[in-house]
GUVO-605689 format. One record per residue: residue in one letter; x, y, z of N, C-alpha, C in turn. Coordinates in steps of 0.05 Angstrom, whole numbers, plus 5000, padded with zeros to 4 digits. Layout:
// GUVO-605689
AXYZXYZXYZ ...
// end
This chain:
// GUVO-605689
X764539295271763539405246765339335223 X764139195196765939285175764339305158 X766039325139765339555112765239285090 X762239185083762139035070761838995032 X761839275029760339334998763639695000 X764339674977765339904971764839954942 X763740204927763440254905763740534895 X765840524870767740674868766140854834 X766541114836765441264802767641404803 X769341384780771841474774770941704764 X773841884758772742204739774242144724 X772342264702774442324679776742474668 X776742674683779542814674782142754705 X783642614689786542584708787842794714 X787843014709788943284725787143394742 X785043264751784243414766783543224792 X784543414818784843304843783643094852 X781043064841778742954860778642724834 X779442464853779842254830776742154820 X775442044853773541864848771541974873 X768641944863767241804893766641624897 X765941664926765041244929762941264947 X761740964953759840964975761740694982 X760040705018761240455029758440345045 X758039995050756639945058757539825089 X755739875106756939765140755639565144 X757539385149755339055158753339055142 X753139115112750639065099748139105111 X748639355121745939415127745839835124 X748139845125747740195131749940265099 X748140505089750040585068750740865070 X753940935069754841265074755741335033 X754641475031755241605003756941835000 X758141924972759442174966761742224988 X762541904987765741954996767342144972 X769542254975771242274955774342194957 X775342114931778142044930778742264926 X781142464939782442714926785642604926 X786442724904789042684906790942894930 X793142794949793443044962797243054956 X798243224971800843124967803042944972 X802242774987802442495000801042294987 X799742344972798042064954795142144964 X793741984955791041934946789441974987 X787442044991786242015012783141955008 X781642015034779742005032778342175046 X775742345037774742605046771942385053 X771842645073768142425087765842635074 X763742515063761442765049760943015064 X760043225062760443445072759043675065 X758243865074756444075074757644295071 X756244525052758544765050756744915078 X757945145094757145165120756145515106 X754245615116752745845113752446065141 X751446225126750546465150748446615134 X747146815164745946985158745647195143 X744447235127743947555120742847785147 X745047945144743148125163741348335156 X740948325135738448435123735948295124 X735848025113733347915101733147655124 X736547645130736247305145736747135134 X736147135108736546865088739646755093 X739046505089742346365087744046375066 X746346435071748046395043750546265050 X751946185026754046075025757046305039 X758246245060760846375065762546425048 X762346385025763646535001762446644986 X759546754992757646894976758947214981 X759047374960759147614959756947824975 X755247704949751947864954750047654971 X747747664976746047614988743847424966 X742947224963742147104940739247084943 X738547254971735247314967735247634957 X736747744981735948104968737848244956 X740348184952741748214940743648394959 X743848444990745448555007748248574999 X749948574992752248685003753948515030 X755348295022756348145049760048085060 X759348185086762348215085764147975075 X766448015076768747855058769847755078 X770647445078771747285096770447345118 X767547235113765647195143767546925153 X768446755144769046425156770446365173 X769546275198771746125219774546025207 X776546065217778845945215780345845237 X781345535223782145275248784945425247 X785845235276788845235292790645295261 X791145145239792445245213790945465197 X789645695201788845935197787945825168 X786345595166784945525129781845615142 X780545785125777645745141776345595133 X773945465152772845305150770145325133 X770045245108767445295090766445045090 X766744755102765044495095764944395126 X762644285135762644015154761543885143 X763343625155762743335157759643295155 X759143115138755143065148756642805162 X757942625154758842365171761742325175 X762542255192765142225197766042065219 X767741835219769341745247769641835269 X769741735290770341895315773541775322 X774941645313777241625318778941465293 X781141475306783141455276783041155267 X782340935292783040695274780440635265 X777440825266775440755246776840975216 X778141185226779341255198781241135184 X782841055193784740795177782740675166 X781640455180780340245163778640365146 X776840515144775340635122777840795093 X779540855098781040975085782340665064 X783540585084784740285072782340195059 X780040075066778839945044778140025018 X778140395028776440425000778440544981 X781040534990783340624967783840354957 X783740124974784639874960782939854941 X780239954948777339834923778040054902 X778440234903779440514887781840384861 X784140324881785840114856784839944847 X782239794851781939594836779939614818 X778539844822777339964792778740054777 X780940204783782240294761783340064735 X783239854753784639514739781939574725 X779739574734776639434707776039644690 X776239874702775940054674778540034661 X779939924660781439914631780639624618 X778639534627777639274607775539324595 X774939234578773039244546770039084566 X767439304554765539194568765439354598 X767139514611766539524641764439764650 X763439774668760539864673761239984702 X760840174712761540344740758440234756 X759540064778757239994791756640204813 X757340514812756140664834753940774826 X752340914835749140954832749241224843 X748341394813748841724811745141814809 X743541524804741341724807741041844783 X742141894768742142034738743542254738 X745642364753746042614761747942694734 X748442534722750642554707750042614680 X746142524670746242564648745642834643 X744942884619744743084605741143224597 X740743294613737543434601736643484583 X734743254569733543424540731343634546 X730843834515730344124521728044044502 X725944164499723444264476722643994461 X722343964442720543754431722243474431 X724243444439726843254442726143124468 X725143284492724643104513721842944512 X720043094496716742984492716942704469 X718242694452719242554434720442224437 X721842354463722942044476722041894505 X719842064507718742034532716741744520 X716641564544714041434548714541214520 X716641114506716541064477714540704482 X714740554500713540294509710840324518 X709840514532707640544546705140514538 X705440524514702740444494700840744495 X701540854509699841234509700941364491 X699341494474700841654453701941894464 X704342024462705342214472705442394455 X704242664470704842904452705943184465 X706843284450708443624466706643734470 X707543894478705644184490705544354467 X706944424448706644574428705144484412 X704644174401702844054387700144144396 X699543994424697343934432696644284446 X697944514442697544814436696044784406 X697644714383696744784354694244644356 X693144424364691144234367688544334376 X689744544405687444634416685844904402 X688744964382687445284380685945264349 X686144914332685644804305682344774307 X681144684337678544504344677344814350 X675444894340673645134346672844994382 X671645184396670345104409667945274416 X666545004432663845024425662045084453 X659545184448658045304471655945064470 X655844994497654744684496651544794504 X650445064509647945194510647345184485 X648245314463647645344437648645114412 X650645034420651144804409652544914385 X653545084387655045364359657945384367 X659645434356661945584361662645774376 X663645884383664346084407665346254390 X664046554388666046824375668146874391 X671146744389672746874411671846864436 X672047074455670947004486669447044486 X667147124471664247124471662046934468 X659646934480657346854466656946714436 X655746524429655346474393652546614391 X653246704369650946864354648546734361 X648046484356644846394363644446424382 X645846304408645546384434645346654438 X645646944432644947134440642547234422 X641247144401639547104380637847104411 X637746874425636346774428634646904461 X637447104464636747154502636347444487 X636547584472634647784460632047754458 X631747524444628247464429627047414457 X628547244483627147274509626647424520 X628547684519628947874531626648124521 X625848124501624848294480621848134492 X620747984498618047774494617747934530 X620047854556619347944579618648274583 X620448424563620048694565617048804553 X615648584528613348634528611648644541 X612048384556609548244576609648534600 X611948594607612948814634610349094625 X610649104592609549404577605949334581 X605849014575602749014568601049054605 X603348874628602148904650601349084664 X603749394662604249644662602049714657 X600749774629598349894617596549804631 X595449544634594049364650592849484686 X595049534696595649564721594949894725 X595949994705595750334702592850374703 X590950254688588750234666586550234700 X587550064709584950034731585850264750 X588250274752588250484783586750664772 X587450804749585251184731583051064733 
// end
């Protein structure tokens, strides 16, 4: 096996532990992501991606985080320092999603990707340099209310509009009763249209009065 592709996203603040992440590629064909560089007290290492580890609620069941207080479905009440603790009494809040099974696949993954690690640090201090790791967008910033409708779609040739516009738009266009071909009173009927199932209504209730008489007339 080797590690053919390494790619390194630096952080921006230098006091803080966790330098960089990286991904690494295997024989160009398999890719492991959200390595991290942490600084430790010995120098720089490398952490393998990792999962924060959960438990039960015993109320609801729901899962929560081992450093959850409360319960983040029902709001239970959860005891304090639920977490396993290893042979050095640290408890255990993360596993591995991937990791080595022995030390000289940990060496070599360690070694390559601190050597690739120093040698970004060399390109981001040059004019022009561009972080070739791939965040997916995780990094930008969310636009909010008429700012995201605004910059949406600007090439697409579809006219784009907000939801508040095309709100003012809908409530500007009367609408119309495609029976009567009138406006609509609010959630009602348009006046002609009920004009109109009166004057029907009024014509059947006659015919009902004249048959009545009719019908009455022969039985006496």
């Amino acid at each position: 096996m080797e590690i053919s592709e390494v790619r390194i996203k630096l952080m921006s603040d230098p006091n803080d532990r966790l330098k960089a992440f990286c991904s690494i590629t295997l024989d160009a064909a398999f890719v492991i992501r959200d390595l991290k560089i942490i600084q430790g007290g010995k120098g720089p290492f490398v952490a393998m991606p990792s999962r924060k580890l959960t438990d039960k609620c015993p109320q609801c069941s729901a899962k929560n985080n081992l450093r959850s207080a409360f319960c983040n479905d029902c709001g239970h009440r959860l005891q304090a320092d639920r977490a396993l603790r290893g042979h050095d009494g640290r408890a255990k809040l993360y596993a591995d999603v991937a990791h080595p099974i022995n030390s000289a696949c940990r060496d070599m993954i360690q070694e390559s990707v601190l050597r690739s690690y120093e040698e970004e640090l060399i390109l981001a201090r040059q004019p022009g340099y561009i972080c070739r790791y791939d965040d997916y967008g995780e990094d930008t910033f969310a636009t909010s209310g008429e700012e995201s409708w605004e910059s949406a779609s600007p090439h697409s040739g579809v006219p784009v509009v907000s939801p508040a516009a095309a709100s003012q738009s809908a409530r500007a266009v009367p609408q119309v009763d495609s029976h009567a071909g009138e406006p609509l009173q609010g959630p009602h009927r348009s006046p002609a249209r009920e004009s109109r199932e009166r004057e029907i209504a009024g014509v059947a209730y006659q015919r009902h009065e004249t048959n009545s008489d009719a019908f009455g007339e022969g039985i006496i």
